[in-house]
C-alpha positions as CSV (number, residue, x, y, z in Angstrom):
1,X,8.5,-3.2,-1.7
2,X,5.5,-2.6,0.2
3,X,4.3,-6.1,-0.1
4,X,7.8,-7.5,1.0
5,X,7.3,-4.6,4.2
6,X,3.6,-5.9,4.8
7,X,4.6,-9.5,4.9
8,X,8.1,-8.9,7.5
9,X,6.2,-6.1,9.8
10,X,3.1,-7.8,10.4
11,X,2.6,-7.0,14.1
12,X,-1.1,-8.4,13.7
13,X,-0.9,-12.1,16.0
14,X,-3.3,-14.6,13.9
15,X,-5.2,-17.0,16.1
16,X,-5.1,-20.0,13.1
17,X,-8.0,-21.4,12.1
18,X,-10.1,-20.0,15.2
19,X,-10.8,-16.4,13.2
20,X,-10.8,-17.4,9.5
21,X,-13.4,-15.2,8.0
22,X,-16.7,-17.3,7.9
23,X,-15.6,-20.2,10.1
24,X,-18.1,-21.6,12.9
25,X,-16.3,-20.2,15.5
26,X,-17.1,-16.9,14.1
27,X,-20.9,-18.1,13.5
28,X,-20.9,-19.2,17.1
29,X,-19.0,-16.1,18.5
30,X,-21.6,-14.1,16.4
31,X,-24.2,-15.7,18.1
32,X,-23.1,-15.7,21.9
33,X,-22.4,-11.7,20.7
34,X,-25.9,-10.8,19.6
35,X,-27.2,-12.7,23.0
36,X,-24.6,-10.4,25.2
37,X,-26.1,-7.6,23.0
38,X,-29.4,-7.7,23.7
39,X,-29.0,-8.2,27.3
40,X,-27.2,-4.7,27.5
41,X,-29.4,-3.2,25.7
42,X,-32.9,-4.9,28.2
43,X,-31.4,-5.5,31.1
44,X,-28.0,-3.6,31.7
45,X,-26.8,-4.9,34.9
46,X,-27.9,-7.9,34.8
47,X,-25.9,-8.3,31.1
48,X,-23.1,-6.6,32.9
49,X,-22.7,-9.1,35.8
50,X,-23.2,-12.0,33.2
51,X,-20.8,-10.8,30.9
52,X,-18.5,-10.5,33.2
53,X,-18.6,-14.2,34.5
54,X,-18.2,-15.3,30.6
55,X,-15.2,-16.0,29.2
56,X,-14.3,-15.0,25.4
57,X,-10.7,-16.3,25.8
58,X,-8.2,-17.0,28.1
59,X,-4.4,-15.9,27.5
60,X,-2.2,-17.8,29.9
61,X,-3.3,-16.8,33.4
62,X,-5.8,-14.5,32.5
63,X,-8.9,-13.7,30.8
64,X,-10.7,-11.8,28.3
65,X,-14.3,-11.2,29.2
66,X,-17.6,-11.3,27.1
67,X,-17.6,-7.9,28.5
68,X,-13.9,-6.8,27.7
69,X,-15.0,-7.3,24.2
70,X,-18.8,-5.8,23.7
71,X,-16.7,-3.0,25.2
72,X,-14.1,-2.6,23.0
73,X,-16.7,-3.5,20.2
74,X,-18.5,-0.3,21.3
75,X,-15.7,1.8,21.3
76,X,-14.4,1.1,18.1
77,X,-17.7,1.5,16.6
78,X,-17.7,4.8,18.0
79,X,-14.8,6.1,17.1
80,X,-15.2,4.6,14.0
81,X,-18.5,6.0,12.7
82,X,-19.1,2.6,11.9
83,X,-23.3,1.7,12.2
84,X,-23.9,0.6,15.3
85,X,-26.1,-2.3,14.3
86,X,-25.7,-6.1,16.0
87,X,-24.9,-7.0,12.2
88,X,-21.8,-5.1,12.8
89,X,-21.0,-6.3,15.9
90,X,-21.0,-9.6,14.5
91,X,-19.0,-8.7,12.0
92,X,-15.9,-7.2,13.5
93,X,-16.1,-9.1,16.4
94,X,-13.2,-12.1,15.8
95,X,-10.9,-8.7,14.7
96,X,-11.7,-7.2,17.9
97,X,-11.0,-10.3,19.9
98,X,-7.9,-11.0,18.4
99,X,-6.5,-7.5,18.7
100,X,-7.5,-7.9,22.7
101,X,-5.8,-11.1,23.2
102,X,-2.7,-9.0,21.6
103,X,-2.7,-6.3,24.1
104,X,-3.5,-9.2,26.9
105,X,0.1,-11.0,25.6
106,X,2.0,-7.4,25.5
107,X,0.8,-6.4,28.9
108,X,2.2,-9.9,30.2
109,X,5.5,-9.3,29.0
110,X,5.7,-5.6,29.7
111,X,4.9,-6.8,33.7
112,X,7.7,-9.4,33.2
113,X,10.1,-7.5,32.6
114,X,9.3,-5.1,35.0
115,X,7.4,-1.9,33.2
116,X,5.1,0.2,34.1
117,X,3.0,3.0,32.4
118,X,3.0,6.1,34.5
119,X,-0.9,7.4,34.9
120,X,0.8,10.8,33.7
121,X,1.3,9.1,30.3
122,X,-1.9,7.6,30.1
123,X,-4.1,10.7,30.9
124,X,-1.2,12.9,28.0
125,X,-2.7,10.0,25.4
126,X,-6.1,10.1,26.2
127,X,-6.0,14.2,26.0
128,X,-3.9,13.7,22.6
129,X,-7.3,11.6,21.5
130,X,-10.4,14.3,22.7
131,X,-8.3,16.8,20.9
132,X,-8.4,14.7,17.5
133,X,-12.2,13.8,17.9
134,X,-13.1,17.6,18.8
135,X,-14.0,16.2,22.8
136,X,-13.7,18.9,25.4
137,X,-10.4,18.9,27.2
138,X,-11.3,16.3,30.1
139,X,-14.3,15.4,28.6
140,X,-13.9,11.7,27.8
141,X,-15.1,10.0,30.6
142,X,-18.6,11.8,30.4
143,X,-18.6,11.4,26.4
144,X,-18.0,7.5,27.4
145,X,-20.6,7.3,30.1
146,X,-23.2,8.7,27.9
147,X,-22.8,5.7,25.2
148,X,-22.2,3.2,28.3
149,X,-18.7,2.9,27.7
150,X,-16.5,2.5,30.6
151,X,-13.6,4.7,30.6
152,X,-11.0,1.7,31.8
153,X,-11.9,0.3,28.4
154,X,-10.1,3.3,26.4
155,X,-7.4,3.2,29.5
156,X,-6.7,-0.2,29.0
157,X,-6.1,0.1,25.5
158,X,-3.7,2.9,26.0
159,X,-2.1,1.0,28.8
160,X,-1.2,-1.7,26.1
161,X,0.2,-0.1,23.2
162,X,2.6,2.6,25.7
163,X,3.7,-0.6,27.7
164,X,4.4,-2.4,24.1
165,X,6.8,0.7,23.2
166,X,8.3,0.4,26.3
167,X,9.0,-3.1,26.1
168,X,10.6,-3.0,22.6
169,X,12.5,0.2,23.1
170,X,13.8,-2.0,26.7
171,X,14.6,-5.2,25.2
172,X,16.3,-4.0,21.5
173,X,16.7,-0.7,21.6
174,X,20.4,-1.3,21.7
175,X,20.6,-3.7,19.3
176,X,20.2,-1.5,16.7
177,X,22.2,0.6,14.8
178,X,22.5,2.2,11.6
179,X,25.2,3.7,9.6
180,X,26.0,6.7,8.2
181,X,26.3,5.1,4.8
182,X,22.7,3.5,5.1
183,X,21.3,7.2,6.0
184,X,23.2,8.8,3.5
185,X,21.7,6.2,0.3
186,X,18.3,7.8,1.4
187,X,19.8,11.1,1.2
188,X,20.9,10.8,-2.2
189,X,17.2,8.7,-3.4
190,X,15.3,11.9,-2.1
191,X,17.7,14.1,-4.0
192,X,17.7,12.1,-7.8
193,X,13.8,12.1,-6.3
194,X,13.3,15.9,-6.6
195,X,10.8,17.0,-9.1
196,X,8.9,14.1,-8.9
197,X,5.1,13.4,-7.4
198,X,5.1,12.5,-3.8
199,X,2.4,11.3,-1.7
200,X,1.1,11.7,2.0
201,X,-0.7,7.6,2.4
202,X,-1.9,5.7,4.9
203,X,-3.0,2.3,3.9
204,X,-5.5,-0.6,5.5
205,X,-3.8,-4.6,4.7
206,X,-5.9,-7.8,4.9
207,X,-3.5,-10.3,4.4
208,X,-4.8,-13.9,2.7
209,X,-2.0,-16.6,5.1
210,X,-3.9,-19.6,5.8
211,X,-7.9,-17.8,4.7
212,X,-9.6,-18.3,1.2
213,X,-8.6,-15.5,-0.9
214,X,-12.7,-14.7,-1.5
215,X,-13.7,-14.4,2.0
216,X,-10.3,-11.9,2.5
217,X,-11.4,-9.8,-0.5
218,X,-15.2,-9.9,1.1
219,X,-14.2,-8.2,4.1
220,X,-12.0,-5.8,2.0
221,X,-15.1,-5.0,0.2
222,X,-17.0,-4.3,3.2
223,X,-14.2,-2.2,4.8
224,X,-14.1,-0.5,1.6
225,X,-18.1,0.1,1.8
226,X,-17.6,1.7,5.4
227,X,-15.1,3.8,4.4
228,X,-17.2,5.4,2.0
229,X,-19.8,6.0,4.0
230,X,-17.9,7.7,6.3
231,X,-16.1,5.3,9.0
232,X,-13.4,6.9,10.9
233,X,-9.8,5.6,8.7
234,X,-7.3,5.6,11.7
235,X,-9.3,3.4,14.0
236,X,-10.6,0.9,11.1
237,X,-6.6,0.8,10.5
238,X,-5.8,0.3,13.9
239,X,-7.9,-2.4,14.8
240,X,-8.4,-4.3,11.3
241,X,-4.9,-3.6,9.1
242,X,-2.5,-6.1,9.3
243,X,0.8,-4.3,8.6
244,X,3.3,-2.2,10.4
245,X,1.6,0.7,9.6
246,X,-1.7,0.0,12.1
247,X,-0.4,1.2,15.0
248,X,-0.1,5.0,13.5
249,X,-3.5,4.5,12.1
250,X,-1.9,2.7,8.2
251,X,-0.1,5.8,7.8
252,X,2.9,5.4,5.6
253,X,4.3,9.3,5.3
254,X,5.5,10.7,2.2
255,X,6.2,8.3,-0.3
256,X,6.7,8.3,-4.1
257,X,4.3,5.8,-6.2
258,X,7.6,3.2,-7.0
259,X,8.4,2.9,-3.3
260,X,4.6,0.9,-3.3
261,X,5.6,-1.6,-6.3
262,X,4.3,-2.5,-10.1
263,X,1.5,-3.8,-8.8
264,X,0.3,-1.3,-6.7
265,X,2.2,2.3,-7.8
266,X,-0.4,3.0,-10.9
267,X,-3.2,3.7,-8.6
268,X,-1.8,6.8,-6.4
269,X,-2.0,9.6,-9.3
270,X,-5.6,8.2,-9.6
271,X,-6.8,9.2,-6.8
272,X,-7.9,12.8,-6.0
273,X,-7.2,14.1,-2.2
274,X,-9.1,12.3,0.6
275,X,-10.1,9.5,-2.1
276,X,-9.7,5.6,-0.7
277,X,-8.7,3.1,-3.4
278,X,-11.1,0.0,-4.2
279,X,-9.6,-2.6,-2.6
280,X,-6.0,-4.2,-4.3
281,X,-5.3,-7.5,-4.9
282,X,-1.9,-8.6,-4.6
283,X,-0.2,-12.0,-4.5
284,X,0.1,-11.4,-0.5
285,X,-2.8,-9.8,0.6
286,X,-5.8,-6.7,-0.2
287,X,-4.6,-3.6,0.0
288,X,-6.6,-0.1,0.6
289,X,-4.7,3.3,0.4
290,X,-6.2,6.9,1.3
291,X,-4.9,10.0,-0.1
292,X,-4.2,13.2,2.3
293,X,-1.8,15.2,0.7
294,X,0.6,15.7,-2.9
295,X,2.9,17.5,-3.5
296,X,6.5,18.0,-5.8
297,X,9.0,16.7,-4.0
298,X,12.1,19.3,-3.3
299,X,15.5,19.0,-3.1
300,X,16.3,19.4,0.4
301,X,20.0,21.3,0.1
302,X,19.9,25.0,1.1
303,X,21.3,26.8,-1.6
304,X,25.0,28.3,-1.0
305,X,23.5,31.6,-0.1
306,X,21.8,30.3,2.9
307,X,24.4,28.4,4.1
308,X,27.1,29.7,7.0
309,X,29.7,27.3,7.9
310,X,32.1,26.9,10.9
311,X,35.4,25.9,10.0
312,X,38.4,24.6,11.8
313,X,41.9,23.9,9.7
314,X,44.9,21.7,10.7
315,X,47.8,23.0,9.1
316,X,51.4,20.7,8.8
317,X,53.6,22.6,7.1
318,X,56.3,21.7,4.7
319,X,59.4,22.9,3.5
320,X,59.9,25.3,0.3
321,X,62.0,22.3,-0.9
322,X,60.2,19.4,0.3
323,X,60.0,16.1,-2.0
324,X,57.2,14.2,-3.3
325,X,58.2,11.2,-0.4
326,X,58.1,14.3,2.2
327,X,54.9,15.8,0.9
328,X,53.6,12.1,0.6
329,X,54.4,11.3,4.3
330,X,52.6,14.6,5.0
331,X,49.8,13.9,3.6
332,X,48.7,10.5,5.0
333,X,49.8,11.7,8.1
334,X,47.4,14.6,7.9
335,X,44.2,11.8,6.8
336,X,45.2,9.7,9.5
337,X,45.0,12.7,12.7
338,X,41.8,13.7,10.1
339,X,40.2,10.2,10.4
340,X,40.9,10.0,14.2
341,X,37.9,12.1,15.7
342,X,34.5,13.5,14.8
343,X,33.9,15.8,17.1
344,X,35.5,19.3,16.4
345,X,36.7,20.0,19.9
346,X,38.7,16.9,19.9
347,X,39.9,17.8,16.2
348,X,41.0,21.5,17.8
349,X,43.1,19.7,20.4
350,X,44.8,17.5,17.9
351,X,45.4,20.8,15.5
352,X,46.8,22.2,18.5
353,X,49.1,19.7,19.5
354,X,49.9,18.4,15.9
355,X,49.5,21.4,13.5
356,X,51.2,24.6,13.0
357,X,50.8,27.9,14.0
358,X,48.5,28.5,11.2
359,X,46.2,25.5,12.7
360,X,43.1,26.9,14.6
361,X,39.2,28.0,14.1
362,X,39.2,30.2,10.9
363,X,35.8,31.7,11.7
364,X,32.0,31.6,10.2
365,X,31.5,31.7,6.3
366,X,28.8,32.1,3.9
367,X,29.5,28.5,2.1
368,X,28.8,30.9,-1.3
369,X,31.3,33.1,-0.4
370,X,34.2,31.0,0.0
371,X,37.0,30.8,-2.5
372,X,36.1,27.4,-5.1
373,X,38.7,25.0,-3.7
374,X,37.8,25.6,-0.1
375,X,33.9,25.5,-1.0
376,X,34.5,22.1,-2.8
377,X,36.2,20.4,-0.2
378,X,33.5,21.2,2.6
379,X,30.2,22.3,0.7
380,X,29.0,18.5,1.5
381,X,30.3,17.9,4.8
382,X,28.2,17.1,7.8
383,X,29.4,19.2,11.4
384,X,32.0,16.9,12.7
385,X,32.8,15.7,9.3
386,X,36.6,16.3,7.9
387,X,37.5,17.3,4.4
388,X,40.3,15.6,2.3
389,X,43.9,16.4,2.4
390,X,44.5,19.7,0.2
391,X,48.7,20.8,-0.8
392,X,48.9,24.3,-0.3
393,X,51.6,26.4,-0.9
394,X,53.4,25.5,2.4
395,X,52.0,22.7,3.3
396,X,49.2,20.4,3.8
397,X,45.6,21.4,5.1
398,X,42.3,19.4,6.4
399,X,39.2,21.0,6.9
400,X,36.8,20.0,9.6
401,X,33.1,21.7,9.5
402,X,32.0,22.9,13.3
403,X,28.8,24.5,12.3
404,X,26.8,24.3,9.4
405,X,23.2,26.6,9.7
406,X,21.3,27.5,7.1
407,X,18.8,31.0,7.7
408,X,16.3,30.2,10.7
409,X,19.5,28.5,12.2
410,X,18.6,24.7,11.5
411,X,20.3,22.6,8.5
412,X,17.9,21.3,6.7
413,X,20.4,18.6,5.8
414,X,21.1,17.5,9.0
415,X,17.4,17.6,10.1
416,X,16.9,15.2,7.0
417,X,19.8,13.1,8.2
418,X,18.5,13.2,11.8
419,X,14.5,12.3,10.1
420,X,15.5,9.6,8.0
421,X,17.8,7.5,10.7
422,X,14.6,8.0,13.0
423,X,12.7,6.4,10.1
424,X,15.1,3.8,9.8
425,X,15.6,2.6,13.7
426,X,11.6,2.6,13.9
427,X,11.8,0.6,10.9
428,X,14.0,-2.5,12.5
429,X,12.5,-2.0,15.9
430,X,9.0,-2.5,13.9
431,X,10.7,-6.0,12.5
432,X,11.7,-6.4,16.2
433,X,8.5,-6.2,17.7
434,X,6.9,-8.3,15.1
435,X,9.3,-11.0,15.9
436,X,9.0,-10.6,19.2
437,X,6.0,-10.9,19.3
438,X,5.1,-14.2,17.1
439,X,7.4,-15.9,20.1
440,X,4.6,-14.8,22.9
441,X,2.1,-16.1,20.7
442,X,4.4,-19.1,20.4
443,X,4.4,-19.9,23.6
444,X,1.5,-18.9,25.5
445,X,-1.5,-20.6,26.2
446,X,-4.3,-19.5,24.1
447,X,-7.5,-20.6,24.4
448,X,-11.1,-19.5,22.5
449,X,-14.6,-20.0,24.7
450,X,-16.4,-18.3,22.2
């Protein structure tokens, strides 16, 4: 499953044969690299106009400087706490130039159509980031400075992935859709789920496509290697993981081992909190997979106790005498005014105007004080949702549930409900987005001067 996720979500653009591990572009890129370093590190302005000037790659109209990426190089080493050592430059450099050739296509097409990140959302991302690396509120600039980082290269970067959101969220946001049905066969898996192990993962995918299998499981090996000696996971995710996942830094959520497949789902009870996995072989790619929390998985119903419903009844009556074709007739006609709203107000006005004097709001009940037959029909409802026809004694009743709290006054059904559609509309918009953009790539002009 994860595999068959991996291979559709790919949101990582691959520039063919131009970064295959080991290729002599890379040899030659790693050379014009350490030249560019050591000129920052002798003659810093000098290196700064020069690198400016040179080209690393040019993405339709515009241009990704020998600068732009001994920049973003230095950032990610830093927030990485990977060595900063010209071998590693060299080593991460094709990753790094590919991921900023990315950002250069999304920023095209978020000006196409018209977006624009507000400064306000830029500076809120940027806070969000000195917070998780223990940088004084404000402080980034000066933190920057002091490793000779220019700030615009962390703004830039930011600017890139909010404008990518916004372009996906513009474009197919209402495209997508998804059902009740869909959220509820989730439902019911995390219920038959209960009891069972459950893991918090984030993951890091090299996927083989078009490069030798060896030189793929190399760099897995080296990741690996970093890892353990304490590189940052998120941004090694973000900038060298090929799936879905590497925008939130490989992280997957809770998931139980099957969800990962037979290949993979052994290795998770192996691994002890904050462990990485040796790197995973699999028939489409490496995987690596952290550990950052267990747990039991519960069920996620309140029990009756906690539970205080809202109901509203439409009442048709019958006759003392009424026969079966009578009650019949009453009863569809009771499904049909049942099955013609969702929304309680709507299903009072119809109970109004169709019901009987008995029809109306019948109050707030502790679902496990209710008598047994009105308990069944409603103990599984949803607010908005309508209970079955029931033949009472005088006539025919539907329930609809208005309110459904459980103590602290939120569901957790619903919540669940509300989670797991999130989950699944991210999911297709993720599919989106990749899609979308293999078409840029398609059909821009991409050219490597390295």
């Amino acid at each position: 499953m994860l595999q068959a996720r991996n291979k559709m979500y790919n949101l990582t653009m691959k520039l063919d044969t131009y970064f295959s591990f080991g290729t002599s572009v890379q040899r030659r890129m790693s050379v014009a690299l350490s030249v560019c370093l050591m000129l920052t590190c002798t003659h810093i302005n000098y290196a700064h106009s020069q690198e400016t000037l040179n080209i690393a790659a040019v993405i339709n109209d515009e241009v990704v400087s020998i600068y732009d990426l001994s920049q973003r190089i230095n950032l990610v080493i830093l927030f990485s706490n990977l060595p900063n050592t010209p071998e590693t430059h060299q080593r991460i450099a094709p990753s790094i130039l590919r991921r900023l050739v990315i950002e250069k296509l999304h920023l095209q097409e978020a000006k196409r159509i018209g977006i624009e990140v507000p400064e306000a959302a830029i500076q809120n991302s940027i806070s969000i980031i000195e917070t998780s690396n223990n940088v004084p509120v404000g402080g980034m600039k000066s933190m920057l400075d002091s490793r000779g980082i220019d700030i615009e290269t962390l703004r830039q970067q930011v600017r890139a992935e909010l404008s990518w959101i916004d372009v996906i969220r513009s474009l197919f946001r209402r495209l997508v859709t998804v059902s009740v049905q869909e959220v509820e066969d989730v439902l019911n898996k995390i219920r038959t789920n209960a009891g069972k192990p459950e893991y918090l993962v984030s993951e890091i995918f090299l996927a083989y496509d078009e490069k030798p299998r060896s030189e793929v499981e190399q760099v897995a090996q080296r990741i690996y290697a970093q890892i353990v000696a304490g590189a940052g996971w998120s941004q090694i995710a973000q900038n060298f993981s090929e799936s879905a996942s590497a925008q939130k830094g490989g992280d997957l959520g809770w998931i139980f081992a099957d969800d990962l497949g037979a290949v993979i789902s052994g290795v998770l009870p192996q691994l002890n909190l904050g462990q990485a996995s040796s790197p995973i072989t699999t028939d489409d790619g490496v995987y690596i997979l952290l550990i950052r929390n267990k747990r039991i998985a519960s069920d996620i119903t309140a029990s009756d106790a906690e539970v205080r419903i809202g109901i509203h009844q439409l009442h048709l009556a019958l006759s003392d005498n009424a026969n079966a074709q009578e009650v019949a007739e009453t009863i569809n006609k009771a499904r049909t005014l049942a099955a013609s709203t969702t929304t309680c107000p709507a299903f009072a006005s119809i109970a109004k105007s169709e019901g009987s004097e008995s029809s109306g709001f019948l109050g707030e009940f502790d679902l496990d004080k209710l008598n047994p037959q009105f308990k069944n029909m409603i103990q599984s409802l949803e607010v908005g949702g309508a209970s079955q026809p029931f033949r009472t004694a005088d006539g025919v009743i539907v329930l609809m549930v208005c309110s459904r709290q459980s103590e602290g006054g939120v569901d957790p059904v619903a919540a669940e409900r509300e989670r797991i559609q999130r989950e699944i509309l991210n999911e297709r918009l993720s599919r989106m987005a990749s899609q979308h953009e293999d078409k840029l790539r398609r059909q821009a002009f991409i050219g490597i001067r390295l």
